[in-house]
N, C-alpha and C positions, 0 to 999 in steps of 0.2 A: 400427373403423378407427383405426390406431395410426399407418401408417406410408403418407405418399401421396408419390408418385411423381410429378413435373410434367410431360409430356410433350411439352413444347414449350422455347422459349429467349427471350431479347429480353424486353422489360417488361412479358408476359405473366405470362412466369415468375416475374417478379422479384416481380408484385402477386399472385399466386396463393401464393408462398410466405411475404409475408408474416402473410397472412392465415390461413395454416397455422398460423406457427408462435404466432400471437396465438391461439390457440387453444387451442394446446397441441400439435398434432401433427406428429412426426418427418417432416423431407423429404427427398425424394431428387430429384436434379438430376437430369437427362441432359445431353451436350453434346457436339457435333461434335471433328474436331481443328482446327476453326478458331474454336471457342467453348472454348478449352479455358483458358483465362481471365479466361472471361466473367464478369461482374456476378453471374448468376442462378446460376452453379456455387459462390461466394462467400456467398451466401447461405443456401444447403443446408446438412443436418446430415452429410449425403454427397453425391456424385457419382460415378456412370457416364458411362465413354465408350460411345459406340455408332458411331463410325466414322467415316469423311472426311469434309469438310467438304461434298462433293453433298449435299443432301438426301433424293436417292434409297436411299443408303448409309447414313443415319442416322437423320435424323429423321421418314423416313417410311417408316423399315426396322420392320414388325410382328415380326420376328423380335428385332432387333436392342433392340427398348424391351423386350420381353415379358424377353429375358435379363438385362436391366438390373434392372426389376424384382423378379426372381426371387432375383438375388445381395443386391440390397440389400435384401432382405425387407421388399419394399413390399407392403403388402395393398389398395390403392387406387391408382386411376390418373386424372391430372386432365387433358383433353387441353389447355384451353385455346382458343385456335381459332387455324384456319391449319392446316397439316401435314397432321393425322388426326383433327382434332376431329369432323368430318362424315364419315367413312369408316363405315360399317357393320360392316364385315370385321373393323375394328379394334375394335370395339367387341365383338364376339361372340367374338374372338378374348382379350381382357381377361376378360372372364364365363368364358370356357372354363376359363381356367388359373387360376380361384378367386379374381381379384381384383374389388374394386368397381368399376365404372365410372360414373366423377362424370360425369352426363349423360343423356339419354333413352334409352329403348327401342331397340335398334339398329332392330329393322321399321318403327319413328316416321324415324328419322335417313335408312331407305333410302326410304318412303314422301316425307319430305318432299325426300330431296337430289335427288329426278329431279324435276324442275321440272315436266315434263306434268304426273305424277303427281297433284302437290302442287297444280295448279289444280282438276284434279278432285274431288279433298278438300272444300279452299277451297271449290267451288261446290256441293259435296253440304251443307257446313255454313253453306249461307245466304248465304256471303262474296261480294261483286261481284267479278267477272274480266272482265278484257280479253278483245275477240277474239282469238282466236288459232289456229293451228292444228294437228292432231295429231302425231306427232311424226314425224322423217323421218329414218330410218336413212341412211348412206350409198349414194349409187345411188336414191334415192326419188324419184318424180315430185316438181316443186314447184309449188304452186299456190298462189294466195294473193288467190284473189277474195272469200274469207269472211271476211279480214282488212282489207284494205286500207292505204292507203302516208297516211304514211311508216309502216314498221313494222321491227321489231327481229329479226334472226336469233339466237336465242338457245342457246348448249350446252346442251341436258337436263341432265347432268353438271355445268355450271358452279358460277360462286358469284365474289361478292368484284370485280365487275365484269367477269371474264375469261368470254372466251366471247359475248361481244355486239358486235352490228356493226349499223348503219342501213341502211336501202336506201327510198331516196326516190320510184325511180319502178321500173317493170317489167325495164325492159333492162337492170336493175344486178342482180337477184334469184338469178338462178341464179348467175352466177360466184361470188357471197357466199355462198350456201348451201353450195356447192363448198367455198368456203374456207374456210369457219366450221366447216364439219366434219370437214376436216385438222385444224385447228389443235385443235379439241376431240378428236380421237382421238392426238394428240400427247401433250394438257396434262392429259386425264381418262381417256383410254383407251377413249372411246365417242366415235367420232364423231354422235351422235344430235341431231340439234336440233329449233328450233321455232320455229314464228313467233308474230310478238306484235304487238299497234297499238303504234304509238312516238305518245307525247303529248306535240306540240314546246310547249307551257307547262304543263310538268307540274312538281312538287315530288315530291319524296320524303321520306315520313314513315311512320316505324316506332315501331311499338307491344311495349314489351320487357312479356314476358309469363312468369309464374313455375305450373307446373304440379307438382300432389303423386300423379302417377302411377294417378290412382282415379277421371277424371271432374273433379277438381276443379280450379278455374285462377284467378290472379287478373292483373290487370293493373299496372306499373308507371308507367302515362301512358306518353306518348309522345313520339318526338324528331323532330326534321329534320336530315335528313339530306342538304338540296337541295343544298349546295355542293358541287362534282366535278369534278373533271376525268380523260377518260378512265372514264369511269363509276365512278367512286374516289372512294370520302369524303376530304374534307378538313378538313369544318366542319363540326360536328356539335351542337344546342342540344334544350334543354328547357326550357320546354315551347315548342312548336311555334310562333311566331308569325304572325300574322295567318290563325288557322286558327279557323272558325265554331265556336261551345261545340256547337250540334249534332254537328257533322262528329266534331269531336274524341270525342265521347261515340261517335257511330257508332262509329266506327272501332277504337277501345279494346272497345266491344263484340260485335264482327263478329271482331278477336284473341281476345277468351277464348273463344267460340264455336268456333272451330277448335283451339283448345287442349284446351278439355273433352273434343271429338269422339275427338281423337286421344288422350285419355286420358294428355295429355302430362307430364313429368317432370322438372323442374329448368329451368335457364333457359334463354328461347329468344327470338326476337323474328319477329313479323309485319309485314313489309314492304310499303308500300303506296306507289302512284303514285297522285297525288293532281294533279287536274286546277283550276289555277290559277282558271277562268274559275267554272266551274261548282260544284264544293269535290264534287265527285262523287268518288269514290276507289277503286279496283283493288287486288286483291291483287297481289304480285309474286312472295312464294318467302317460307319460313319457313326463318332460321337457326336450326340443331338444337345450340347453344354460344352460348357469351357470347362478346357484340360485341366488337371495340376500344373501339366509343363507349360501352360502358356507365358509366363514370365523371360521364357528365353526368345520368345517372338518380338514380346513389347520392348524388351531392352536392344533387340537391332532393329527394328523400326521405329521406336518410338511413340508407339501408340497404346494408350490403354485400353484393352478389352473389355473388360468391364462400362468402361465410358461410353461403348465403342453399342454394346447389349442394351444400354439405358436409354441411348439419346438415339440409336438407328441413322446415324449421319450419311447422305446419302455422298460417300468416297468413292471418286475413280481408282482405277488400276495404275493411271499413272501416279497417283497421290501418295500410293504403297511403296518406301523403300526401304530397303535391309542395306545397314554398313555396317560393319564389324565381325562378331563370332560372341557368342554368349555360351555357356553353362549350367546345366542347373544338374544338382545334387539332391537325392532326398535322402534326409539325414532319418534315421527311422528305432526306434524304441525296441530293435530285434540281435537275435543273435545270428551271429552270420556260418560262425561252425557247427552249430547248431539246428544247418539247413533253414536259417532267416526265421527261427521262432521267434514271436513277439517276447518282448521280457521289460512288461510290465514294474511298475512300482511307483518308488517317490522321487522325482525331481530334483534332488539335494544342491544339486551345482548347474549350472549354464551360462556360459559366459558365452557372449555372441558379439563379434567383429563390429566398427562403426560401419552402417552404411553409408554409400556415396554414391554419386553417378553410376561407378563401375561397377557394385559391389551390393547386392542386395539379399536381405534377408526378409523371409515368410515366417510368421509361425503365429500359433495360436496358445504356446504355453509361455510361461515362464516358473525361475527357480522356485521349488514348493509345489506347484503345483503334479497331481496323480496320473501318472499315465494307464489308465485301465484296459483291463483284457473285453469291454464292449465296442473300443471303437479301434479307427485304425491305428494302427502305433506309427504314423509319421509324423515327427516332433518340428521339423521347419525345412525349410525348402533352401538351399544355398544358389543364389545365381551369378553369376560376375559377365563382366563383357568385358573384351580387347581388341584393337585395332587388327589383330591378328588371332589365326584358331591358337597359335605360339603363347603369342599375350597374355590371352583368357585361361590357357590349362595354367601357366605358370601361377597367374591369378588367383586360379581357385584352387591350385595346391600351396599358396599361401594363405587364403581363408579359411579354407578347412584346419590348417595347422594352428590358428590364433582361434578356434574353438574349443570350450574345457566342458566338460560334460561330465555328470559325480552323480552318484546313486540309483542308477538301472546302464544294461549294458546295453549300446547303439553298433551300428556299423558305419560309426567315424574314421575306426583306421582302416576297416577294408575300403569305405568310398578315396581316402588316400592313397591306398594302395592302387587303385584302378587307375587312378587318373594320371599317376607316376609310370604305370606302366606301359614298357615301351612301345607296345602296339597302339595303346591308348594313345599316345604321343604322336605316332604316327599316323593316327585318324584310320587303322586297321579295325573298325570297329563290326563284330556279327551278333546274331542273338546268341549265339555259343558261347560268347568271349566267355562269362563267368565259367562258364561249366569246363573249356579249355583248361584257361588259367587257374582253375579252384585253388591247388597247391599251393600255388606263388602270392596268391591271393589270400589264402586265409593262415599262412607261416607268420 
């Protein structure tokens, strides 16, 4: 591997080809025509266009990257996540035409991207699963006596919070089914869904989990991931707090369990809903790609992930250690009173902290440049680490405060606000918190 191709944009790209070229190896950008002076093209040793600024037209055109590739004689292809990191198609389609594909088995990627699927697994390898029910093509009877309310209408297809809806009592059930499964045969192309118990004081906590393709697997600890809105990370910490040293140990070893199973390869993370009262814990779906929030793993372990996708280094468990407490923020181009609309425009101002050891910043824009309503509006990624969880919040309600931000509206002071607040402080953290607090939160 001489020559890797990024296949994505935004400060994905931008931290995947550092990490390249620290290495040693040639890159190649891709980028829309609305990225066409973007950060991450900047960064490369070249760049391909692959087409308009739709997504449909470029960065999730398999024709259009595989020709990119081929001109810029990339021998390696890294998706990143988002776009086609979780595609199958895309990935067999990369193997076909002789390059590497930094990433799992595509039969791993399509076994675990259907969500029934992926419970089935899950409960063949030991793992706890929600109730839930089989899956329901468009036109399928709906039933939902084996599950019970409140529970989740979820896309087979989904990922990334899209594709999930609530329904609290019976007479709301089938209209949401109905709708859940337009909108999934719109946004994935299957209308397929599923049902699932909803855990109204649940947490969510994933376990990022690094597999060598042969059986072998090991774990990176694990994050929380409870704060949300719209079923959207926003706040994302390591290690987990106020989670039982049992649970946590469960939980980490119920992930490499399914990891083994599937004889999985390069980085991935196990997703779990994790029940407040009881510290009992559910699988939810295994992402087949590196998170957004993995930057809070690497800064208490110390390990680059990306480095970690490229080279496949064959690391014990005892090799794996987390010290400290990390953070990460997504700082994002939305309105937060506004129920989190993106809010597009021009860049005017960005002023962003020095980083340091403790204190890191992601991103893929700078001042000037166009936040547009075709991709995501998240503008950089805030992470800090402290010798304590104390340290780290103090930390990053100092960072976030030494950020200035001028011409489109973010949710900088509501991520201030969250992280000041007292429950927050307290590491009372649930997927509710935002919808609890909304009030105190958006004043």
């Amino acid at each position: 591997m001489k020559r890797v191709l990024v296949a994505n944009r935004g400060e994905i790209a931008c931290r995947i080809l550092r990490t390249c070229r620290r290495l040693g190896l040639e890159t190649v950008a891709v980028y829309s025509e609305a990225d066409a002076g973007a950060l991450h093209v900047s960064l490369a040793d070249t760049a391909a266009p692959l087409g308009p600024a739709e997504p449909a037209q470029s960065y999730l055109s398999i024709g259009n990257i595989l020709d990119a590739a081929r001109g810029a004689g990339a021998d390696a292809v890294h998706p990143g996540y988002g776009f086609l990191s979780e595609n199958a198609d895309f990935a067999r389609a990369v193997e076909a035409a002789g390059l590497r594909w930094i990433g799992p088995d595509p039969k791993t990627i399509e076994d675990m991207g259907d969500k029934e699927r992926a419970r089935v697994l899950a409960r063949a390898a030991g793992v706890p699963v929600l109730p839930g029910s089989a899956r329901m093509p468009r036109g399928s009877q709906v039933n939902a006596d084996d599950v019970g309310y409140p529970l989740l209408v979820k896309a087979a297809a989904g990922g990334g919070g899209i594709g999930m809806r609530r329904v609290d009592r019976a007479g709301e059930l089938t209209a949401t089914v109905e709708s859940t499964q337009a909108m999934a045969q719109r946004a994935f192309g299957d209308g397929t869904v599923y049902l699932e118990r909803y855990i109204a004081e649940a947490r969510h906590v994933e376990v990022q989990v690094f597999g060598f393709g042969d059986g072998r697997a090991v774990h990176l600890h694990e994050r929380d991931c409870s704060i949300q809105r719209r079923f959207q990370k926003i706040v994302e910490e390591s290690p987990a707090p106020q989670l039982a040293p049992a649970t946590r140990e469960a939980m980490c070893r119920a992930a490499v369990a399914l990891c083994e199973q599937q004889r999985y390869r390069g980085a991935g993370t196990i997703e779990f809903v994790l029940d407040r009262t009881t510290q009992q814990f559910y699988f939810l779906e295994m992402n087949t790609r590196i998170q957004v929030e993995h930057p809070v793993t690497e800064m208490v372990t110390g390990l680059d992930l990306v480095e970690l996708q490229l080279l496949l280094p064959g690391i014990r468990q005892e090799d794996v250690r987390a010290t400290g407490h990390a953070i990460e923020c997504r700082l994002y181009a939305e309105r937060p009173a506004k129920n989190f609309l993106p809010s597009p425009g021009v860049l005017e101002r960005f002023d962003l902290p020095e980083a340091g050891s403790d204190v890191r910043i992601d991103t893929g824009v700078r001042a000037g440049d166009r936040i547009t309503h075709f991709y995501d509006p998240m503008i950089a990624k805030v992470i800090v680490r402290g010798v304590s969880r104390d340290e780290a919040v103090g930390r990053m309600r100092a960072t976030l405060g030494a950020i200035a931000v001028a011409g489109i509206e973010t949710n900088l002071e509501f991520l201030k606000k969250t992280i000041d607040h007292p429950a927050f402080r307290e590491g009372a953290v649930f997927t509710g918190f935002i919808e609890k607090f909304r009030k105190e939160l958006l004043s």
